[in-house]
C-alpha positions in Angstrom: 33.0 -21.3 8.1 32.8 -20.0 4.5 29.5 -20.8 2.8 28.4 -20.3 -0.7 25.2 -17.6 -0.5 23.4 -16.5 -3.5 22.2 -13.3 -3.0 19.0 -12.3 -5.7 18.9 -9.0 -6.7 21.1 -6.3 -7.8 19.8 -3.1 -6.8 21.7 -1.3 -4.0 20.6 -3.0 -1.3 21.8 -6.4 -2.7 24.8 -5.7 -3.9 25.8 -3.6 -0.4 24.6 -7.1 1.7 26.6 -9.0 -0.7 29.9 -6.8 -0.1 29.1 -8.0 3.6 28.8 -11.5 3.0 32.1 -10.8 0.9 34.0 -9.3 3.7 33.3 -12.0 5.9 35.3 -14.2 3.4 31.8 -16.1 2.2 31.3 -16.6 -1.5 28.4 -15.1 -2.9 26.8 -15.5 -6.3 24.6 -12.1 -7.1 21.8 -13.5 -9.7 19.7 -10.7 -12.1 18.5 -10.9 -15.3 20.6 -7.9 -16.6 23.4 -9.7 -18.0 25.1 -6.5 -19.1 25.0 -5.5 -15.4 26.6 -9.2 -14.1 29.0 -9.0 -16.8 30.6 -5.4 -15.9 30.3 -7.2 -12.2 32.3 -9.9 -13.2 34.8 -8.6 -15.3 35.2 -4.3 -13.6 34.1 -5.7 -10.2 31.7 -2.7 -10.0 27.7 -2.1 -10.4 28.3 1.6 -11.4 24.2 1.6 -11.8 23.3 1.5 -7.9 26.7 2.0 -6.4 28.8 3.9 -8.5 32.9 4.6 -7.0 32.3 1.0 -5.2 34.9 -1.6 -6.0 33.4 -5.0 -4.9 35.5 -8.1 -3.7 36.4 -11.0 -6.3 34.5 -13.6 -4.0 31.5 -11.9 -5.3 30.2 -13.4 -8.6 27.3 -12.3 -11.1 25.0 -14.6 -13.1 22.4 -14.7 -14.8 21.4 -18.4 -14.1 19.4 -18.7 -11.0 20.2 -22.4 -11.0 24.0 -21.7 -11.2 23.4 -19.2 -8.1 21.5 -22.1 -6.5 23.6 -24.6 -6.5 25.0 -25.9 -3.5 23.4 -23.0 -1.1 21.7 -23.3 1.7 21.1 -19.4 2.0 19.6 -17.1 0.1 19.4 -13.7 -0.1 16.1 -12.1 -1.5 16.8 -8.3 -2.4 14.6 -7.7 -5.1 11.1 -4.9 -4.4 8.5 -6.1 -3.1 5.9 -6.3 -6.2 8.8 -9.2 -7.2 8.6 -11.2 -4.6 6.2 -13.9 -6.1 7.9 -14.0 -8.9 11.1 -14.8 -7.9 9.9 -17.0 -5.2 8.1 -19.2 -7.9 12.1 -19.4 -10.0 13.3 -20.5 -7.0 11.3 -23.5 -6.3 11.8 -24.3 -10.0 15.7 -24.3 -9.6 16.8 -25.1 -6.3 18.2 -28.8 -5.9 17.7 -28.7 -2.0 15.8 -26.9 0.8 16.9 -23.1 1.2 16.4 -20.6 4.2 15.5 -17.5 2.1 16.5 -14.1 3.9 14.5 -11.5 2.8 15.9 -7.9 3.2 12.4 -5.7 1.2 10.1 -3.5 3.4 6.7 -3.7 1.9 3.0 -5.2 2.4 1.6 -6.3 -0.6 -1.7 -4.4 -1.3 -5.1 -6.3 -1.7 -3.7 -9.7 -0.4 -2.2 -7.5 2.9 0.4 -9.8 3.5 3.6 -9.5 4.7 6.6 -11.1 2.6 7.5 -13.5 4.6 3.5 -14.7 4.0 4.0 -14.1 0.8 7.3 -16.1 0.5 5.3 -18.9 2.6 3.1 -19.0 0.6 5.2 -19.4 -2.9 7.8 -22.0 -1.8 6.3 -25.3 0.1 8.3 -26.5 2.8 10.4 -29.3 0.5 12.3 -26.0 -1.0 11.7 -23.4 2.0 13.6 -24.4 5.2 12.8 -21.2 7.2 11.9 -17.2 6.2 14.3 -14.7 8.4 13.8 -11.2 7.8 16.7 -8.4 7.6 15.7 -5.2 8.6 16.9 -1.8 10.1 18.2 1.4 9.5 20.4 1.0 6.7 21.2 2.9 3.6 23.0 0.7 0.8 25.5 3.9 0.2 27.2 3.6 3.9 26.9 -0.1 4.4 29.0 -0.1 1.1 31.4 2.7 2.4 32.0 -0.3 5.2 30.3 2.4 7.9 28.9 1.5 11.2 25.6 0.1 10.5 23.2 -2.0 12.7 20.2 -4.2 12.2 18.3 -6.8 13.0 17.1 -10.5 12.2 13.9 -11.7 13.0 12.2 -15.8 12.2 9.9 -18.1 14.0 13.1 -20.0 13.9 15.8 -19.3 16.4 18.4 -21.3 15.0 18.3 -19.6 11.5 17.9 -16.0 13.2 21.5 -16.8 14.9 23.1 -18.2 11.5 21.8 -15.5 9.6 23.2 -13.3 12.5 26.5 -15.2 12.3 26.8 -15.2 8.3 26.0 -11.1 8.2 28.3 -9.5 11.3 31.4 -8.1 11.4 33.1 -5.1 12.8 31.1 -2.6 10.9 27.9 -4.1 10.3 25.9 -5.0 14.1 23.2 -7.7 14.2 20.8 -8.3 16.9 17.8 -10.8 17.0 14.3 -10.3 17.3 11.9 -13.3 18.0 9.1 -11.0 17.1 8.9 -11.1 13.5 5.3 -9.5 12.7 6.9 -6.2 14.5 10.2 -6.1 12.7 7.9 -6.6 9.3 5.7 -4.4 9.9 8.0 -1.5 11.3 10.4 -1.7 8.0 7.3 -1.8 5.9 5.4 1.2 7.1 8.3 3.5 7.9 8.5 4.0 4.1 4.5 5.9 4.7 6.1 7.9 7.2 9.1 9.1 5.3 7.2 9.8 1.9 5.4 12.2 4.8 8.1 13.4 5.8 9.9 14.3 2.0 6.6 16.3 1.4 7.0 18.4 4.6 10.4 19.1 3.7 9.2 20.0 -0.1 6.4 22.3 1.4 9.1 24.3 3.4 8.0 23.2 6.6 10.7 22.7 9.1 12.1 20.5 12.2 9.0 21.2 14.3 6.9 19.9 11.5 9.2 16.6 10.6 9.7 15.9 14.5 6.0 15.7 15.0 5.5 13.3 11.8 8.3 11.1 13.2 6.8 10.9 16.4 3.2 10.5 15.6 4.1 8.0 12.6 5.4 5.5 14.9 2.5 6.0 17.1 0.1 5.0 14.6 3.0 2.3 13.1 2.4 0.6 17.1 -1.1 0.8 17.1 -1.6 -0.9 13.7 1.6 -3.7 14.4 0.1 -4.3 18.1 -3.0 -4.9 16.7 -1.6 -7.5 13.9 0.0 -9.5 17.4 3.4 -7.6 17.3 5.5 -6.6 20.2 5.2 -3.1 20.7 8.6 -2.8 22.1 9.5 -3.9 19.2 8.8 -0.5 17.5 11.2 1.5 20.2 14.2 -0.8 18.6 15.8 -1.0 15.5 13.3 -2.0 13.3 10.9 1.0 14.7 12.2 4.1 15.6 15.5 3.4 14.6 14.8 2.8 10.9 12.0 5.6 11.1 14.7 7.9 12.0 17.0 7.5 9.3 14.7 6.9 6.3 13.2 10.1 7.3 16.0 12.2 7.6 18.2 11.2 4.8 18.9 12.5 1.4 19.9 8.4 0.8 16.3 7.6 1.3 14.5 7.0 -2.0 11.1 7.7 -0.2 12.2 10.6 1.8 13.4 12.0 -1.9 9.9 11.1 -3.7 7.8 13.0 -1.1 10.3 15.9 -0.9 9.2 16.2 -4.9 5.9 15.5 -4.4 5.8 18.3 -1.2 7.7 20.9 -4.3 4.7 20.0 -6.7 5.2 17.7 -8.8 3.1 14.9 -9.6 3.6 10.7 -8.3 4.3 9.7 -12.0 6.7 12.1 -13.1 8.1 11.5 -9.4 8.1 7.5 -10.1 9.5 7.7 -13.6 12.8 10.4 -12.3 13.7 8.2 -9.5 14.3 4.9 -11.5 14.3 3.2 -8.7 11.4 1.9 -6.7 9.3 3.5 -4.1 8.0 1.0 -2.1 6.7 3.4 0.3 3.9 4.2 -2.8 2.5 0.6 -2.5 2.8 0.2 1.1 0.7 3.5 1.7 -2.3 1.6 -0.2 -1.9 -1.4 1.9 -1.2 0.1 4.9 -4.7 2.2 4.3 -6.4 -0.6 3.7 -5.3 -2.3 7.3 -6.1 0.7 9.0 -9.9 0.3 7.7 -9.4 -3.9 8.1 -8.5 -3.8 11.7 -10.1 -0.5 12.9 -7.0 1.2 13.7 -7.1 5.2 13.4 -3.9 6.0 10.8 -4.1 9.8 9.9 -0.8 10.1 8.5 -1.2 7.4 6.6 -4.5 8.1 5.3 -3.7 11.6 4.7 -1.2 10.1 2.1 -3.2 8.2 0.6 -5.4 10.9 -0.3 -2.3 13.0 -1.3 -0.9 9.7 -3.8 -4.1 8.2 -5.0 -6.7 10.8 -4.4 -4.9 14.1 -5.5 -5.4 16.1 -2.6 -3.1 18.8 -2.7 -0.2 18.1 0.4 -0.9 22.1 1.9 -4.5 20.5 2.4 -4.0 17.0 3.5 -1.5 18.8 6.3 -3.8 21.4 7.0 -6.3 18.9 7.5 -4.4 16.7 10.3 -3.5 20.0 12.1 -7.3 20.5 12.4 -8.4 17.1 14.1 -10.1 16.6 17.2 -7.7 16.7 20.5 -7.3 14.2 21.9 -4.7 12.8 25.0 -1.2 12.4 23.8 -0.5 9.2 25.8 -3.7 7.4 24.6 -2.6 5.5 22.2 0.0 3.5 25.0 -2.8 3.6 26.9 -4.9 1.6 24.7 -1.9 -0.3 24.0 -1.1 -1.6 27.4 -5.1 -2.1 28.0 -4.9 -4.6 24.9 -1.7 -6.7 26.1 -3.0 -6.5 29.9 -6.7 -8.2 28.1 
């Protein structure tokens, strides 16, 4: 059934979702306030900004009126970064005319608050305008879900129905969706993936090699687990899609904006000049401060992650901050599963 879907945001990421939403015959109005950008949209069919060599599908419109990309929908996309999110929640309850199920597609915790964004979209939108939050996450890059490469995900809500519509509205024969009841893992595992591959870029930019990026991978998403078990997630969740699966490719890709930031920062060069080259944003930078500050909240040891924090917002030098992890107490590889399974079993 062809639905009109408004998809907010026009970074890479939206416009590649929106290509699948196209595809799958829907009509989809992409809203931004660049009006040069939705004007080169409507008129080349293009967004040579984020996705240059792309040629988009005529059922996909640009506007700069979030009311006009409101009207009539009953889903919308949210694909703007994560230090947005209020914002735009707040237009939203302004210019829709009926209750929306928002699909958020960001990876972030907002620092301070430590929310995740469907909390934060909860919090925004009262139930008259918000129907139900369903989350979109995976390992994805924008640049081969636009090339129409296989690609898989998952959707995640504390409503089943609008997991399996959103699920329905997004698959086809190159782009997979699965559901996930467990929502607090998939959030949590998009959002602090990003720590892990900044990590990762900064190995890479120090010269270190596979061994080095094999053990970040793997003891990343064993402190991701012990944080997101803590918060009430699933920790199977982590060994799917939305856990090892996105840690994976965000750590191993030249596509992944974080991976490319720490690579820099690993060669040298300092997080503002870093920031202000990629002109695009780093979510990876915000969520290491929130994630920091959950590891102190809950109790949860987080080296990696607190090693980068150092590195971002402490100027350690990287050679240190690795040399430093290397040089921790032993301890038993397995105990963190162990501790794990004694939590659930309590």
């Amino acid at each position: 059934m062809t639905e009109k879907i408004a998809v907010l945001g026009a970074g890479s990421w939206g416009t590649a979702l929106a290509l699948v939403l196209a595809d799958n015959g829907h009509n989809v109005y992409m809203w931004a306030k660049n009006k040069m950008r939705m004007d080169e949209l409507n008129e080349n069919h293009t967004n040579s900004r984020y996705l240059p060599d792309i040629s988009l599908p005529a059922n996909i419109k640009g506007t700069t009126s979030l009311a006009e990309a409101l009207e009539e929908v009953d889903t919308v996309v949210l694909a703007v970064p994560t230090k947005a999110i209020r914002e735009v929640a707040q237009q939203i309850v302004k210019a829709a005319r009926m209750p929306v199920t928002v699909v958020h597609v960001s990876k972030g915790i907002e620092p301070d608050s430590l929310l995740r964004i469907s909390e934060m979209i909860e919090q925004e939108m009262p139930e008259t305008v918000l129907k139900n939050v369903v989350v979109l996450s995976g390992p994805s890059h924008a640049e081969e879900v636009s090339l129409r490469h296989p690609t898989t995900v998952t959707v995640s809500s504390r409503s089943a129905e609008a997991a399996q519509k959103t699920q329905d509205l997004f698959m086809n024969q190159h782009f997979r969706v699965y559901t996930n009841p467990d929502l607090i893992g998939v959030e949590i595992g998009g959002a602090l993936k990003n720590i892990i591959a900044l990590a990762a870029g900064i190995s890479d930019g120090l010269g270190y090699g596979d061994n080095a990026k094999a053990a970040l991978i793997t003891r990343g998403l064993a402190e991701i687990a012990r944080l997101g078990t803590k918060m009430g997630a699933n920790p199977l969740t982590f060994s799917g899609l939305a856990g090892i699966g996105d840690l994976i490719v965000t750590c191993t890709s030249v596509h992944s904006r974080n991976w490319r930031a720490g690579n820099m920062l690993g060669q040298g060069k300092k997080l503002e000049e870093v920031l202000d080259s990629m002109g695009m944003v780093v979510e990876g930078v915000r969520t290491t401060k929130a994630g920091h500050q959950l590891s102190e909240k809950y109790g949860v040891q987080m080296p990696i992650t607190n090693a980068l924090y150092h590195i971002l917002f402490k100027q350690q030098d990287p050679k240190k901050a690795v040399d430093d992890l290397m040089a921790r107490v032993k301890k038993h590889e397995l105990e963190d599963l162990i501790n794990i399974l004694d939590t659930k079993l309590d």
